[in-house]
Backbone bond lengths (Angstrom), bond angles and torsions (degrees), N, CA, C in turn:
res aa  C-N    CA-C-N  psi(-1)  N-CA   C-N-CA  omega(-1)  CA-C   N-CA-C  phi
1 X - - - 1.446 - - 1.520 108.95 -
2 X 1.411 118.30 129.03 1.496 128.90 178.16 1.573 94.01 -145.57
3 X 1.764 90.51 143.54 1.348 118.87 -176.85 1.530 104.57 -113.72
4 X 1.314 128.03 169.47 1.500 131.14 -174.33 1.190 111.39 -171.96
5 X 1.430 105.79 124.84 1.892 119.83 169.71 1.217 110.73 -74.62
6 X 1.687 143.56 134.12 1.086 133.07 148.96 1.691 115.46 -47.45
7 X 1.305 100.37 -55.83 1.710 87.23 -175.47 1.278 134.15 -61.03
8 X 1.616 108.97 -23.84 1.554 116.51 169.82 1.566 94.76 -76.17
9 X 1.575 149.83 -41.25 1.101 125.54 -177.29 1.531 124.00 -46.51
10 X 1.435 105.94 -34.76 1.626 120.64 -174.69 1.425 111.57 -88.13
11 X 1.527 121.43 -32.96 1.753 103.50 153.04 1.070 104.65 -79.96
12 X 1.182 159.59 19.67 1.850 138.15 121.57 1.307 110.23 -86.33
13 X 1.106 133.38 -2.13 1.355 125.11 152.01 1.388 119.13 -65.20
14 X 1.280 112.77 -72.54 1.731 132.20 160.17 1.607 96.99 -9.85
15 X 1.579 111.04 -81.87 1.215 117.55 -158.99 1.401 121.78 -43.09
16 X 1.903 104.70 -55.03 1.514 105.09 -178.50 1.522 108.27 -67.08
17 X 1.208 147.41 -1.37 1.289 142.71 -137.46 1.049 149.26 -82.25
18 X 1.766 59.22 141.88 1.412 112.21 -163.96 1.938 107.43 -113.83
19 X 1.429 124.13 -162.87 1.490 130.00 -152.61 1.522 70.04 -126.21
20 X 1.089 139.34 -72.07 1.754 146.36 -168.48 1.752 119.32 -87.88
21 X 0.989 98.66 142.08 1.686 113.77 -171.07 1.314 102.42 -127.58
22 X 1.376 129.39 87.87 1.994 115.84 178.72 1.793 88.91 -82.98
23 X 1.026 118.21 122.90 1.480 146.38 130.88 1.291 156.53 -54.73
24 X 1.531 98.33 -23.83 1.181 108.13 166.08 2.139 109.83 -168.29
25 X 1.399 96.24 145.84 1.556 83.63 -153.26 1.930 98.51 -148.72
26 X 1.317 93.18 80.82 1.711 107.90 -164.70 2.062 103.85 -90.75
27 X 0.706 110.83 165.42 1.483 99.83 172.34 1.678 122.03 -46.56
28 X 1.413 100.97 -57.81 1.165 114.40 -166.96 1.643 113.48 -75.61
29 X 1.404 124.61 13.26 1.484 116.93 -159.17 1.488 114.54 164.77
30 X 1.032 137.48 127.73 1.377 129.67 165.08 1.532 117.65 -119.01
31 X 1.526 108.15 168.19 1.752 101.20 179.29 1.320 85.42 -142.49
32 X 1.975 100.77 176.99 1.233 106.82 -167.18 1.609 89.99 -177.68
33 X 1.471 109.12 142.74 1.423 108.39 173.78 1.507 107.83 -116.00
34 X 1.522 101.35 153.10 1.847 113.07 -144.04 1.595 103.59 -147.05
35 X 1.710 105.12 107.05 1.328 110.80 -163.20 1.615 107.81 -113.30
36 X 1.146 121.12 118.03 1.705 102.02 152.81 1.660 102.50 -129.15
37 X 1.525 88.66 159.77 1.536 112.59 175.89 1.709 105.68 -67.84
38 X 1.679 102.15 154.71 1.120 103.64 163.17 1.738 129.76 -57.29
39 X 1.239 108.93 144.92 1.868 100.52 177.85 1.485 106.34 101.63
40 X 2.062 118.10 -47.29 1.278 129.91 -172.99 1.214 118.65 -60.54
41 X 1.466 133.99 135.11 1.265 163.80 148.31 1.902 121.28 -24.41
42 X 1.423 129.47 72.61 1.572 122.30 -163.50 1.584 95.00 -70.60
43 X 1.596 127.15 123.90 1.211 161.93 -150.84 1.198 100.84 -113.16
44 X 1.574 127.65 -12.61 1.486 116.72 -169.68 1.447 116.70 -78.49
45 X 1.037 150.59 173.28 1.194 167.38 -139.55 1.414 113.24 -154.54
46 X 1.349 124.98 158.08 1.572 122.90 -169.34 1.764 107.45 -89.09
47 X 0.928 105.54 137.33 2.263 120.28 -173.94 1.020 104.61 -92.79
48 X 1.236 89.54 162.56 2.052 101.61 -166.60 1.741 92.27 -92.31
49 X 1.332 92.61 -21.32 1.701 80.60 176.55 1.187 133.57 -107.03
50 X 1.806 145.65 -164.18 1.586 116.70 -161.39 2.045 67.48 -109.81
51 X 1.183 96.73 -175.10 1.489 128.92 -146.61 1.205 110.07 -149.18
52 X 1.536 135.90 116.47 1.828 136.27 148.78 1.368 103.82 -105.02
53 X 1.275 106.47 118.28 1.872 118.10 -173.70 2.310 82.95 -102.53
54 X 1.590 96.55 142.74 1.205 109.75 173.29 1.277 107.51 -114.63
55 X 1.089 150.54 133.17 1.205 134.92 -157.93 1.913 91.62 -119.24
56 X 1.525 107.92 102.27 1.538 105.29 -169.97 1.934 113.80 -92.46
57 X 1.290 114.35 -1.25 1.201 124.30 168.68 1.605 127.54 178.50
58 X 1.054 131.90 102.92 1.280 122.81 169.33 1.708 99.95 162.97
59 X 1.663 101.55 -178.61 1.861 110.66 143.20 0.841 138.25 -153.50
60 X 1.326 114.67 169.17 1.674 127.02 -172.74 1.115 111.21 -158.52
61 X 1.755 107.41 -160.87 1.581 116.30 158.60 1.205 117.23 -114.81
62 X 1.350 131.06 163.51 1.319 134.33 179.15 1.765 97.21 -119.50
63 X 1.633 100.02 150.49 1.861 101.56 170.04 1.304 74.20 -135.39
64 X 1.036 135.96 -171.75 1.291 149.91 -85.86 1.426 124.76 106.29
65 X 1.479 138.74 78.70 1.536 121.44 171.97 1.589 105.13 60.59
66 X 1.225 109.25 -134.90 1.522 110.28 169.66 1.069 113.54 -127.58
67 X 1.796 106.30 60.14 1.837 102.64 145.10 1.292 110.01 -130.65
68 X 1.709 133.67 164.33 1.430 106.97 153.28 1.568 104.79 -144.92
69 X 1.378 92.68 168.86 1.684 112.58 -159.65 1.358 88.92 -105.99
70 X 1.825 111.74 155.74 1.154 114.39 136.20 1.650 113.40 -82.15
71 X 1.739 147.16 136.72 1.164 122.25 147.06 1.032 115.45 -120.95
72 X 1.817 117.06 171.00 1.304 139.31 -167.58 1.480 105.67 -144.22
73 X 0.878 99.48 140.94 2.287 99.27 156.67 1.318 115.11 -8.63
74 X 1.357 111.80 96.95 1.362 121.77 158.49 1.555 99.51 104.28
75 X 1.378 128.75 6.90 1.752 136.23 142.55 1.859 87.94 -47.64
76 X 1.593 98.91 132.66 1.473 111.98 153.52 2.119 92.54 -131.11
77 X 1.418 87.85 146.04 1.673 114.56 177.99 1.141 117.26 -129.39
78 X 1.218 84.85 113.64 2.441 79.21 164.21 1.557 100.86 -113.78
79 X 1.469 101.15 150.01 1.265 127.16 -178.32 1.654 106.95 -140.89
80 X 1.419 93.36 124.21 1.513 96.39 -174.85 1.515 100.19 -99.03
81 X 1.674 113.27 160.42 1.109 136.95 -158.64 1.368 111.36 -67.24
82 X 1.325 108.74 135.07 1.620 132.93 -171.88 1.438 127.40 72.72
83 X 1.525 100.49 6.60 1.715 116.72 171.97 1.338 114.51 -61.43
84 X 1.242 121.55 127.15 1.557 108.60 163.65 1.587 120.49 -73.02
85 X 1.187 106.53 149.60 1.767 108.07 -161.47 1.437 95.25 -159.02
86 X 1.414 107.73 173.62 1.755 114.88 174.79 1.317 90.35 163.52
87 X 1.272 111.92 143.48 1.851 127.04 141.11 1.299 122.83 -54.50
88 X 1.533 133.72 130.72 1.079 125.15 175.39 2.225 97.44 -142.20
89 X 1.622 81.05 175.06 1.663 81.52 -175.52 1.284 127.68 85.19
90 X 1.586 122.85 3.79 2.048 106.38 -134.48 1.251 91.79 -69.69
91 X 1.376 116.20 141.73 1.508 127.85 161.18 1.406 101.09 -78.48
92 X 0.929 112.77 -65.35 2.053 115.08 -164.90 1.270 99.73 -113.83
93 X 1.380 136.72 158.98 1.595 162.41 129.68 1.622 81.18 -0.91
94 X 1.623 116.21 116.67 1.453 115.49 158.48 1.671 90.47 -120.92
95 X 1.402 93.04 153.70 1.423 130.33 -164.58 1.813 102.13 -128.34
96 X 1.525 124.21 106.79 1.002 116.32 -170.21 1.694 117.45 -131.31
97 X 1.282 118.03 104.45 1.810 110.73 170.66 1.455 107.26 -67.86
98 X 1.794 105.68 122.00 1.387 117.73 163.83 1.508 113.15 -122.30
99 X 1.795 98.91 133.87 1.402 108.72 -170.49 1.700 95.71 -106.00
100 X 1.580 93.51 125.91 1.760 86.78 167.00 1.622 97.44 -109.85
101 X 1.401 90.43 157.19 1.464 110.39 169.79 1.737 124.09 -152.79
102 X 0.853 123.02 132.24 1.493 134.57 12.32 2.150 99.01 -62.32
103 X 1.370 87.17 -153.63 2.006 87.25 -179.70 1.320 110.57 -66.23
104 X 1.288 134.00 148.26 1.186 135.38 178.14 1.259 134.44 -95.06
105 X 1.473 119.92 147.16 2.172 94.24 -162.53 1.566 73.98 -167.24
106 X 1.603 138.88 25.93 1.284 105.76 159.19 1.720 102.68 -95.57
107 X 1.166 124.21 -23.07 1.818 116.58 -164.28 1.512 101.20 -77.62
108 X 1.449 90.69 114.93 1.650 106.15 172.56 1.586 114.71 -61.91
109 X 1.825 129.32 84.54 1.056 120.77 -145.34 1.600 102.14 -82.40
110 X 1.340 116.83 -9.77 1.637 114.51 157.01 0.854 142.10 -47.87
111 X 1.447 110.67 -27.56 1.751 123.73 170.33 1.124 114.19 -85.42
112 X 0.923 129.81 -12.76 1.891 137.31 -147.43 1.677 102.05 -145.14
């Protein structure tokens, strides 16, 4: 059993920084909190694995394949594996929990 602050995730985000914070990284699944500024460009690339993005503060748009969302605080998304996807638009600083599953090992977290 592990518990987790968003805001302490994002001052250890801040610190190493980086755009992604993995946090926790069990066999079956990993998470990670995933920030960009408003105006900024999402750089990520499509995962071998499927994906629930939580959207814990901010907005934008989401594409997805060929649909797209507006989201805000409290938008949840799944994106299944090898879809192309990205944030676009951001109005405000979005702040996002992403669960991969199974564990995740394609996002090169050096770049990001």
């Amino acid at each position: 059993m592990e518990a987790f602050e968003v805001g302490q995730l994002e001052e250890q985000r801040q610190q190493a920084g980086r755009l992604y914070l993995e946090f926790l990284k069990v066999p079956a699944l990993s998470a990670g909190l995933y920030t960009l500024r408003a105006g900024q460009n999402d750089p990520q690339q499509p995962h071998t694995e499927d994906e629930v993005y939580y959207v814990v503060g901010g907005k934008a748009s989401f594409i997805g394949g060929d649909k797209t969302y507006k989201v805000q605080a409290g938008t949840i998304l799944f994106v299944e594996a090898n879809l192309e996807h990205h944030f676009f638009d951001i109005e405000e600083d979005l702040s996002v929990l992403v669960i991969f599953a199974p564990v995740e090992y394609s996002l090169k977290k050096e770049q990001v």
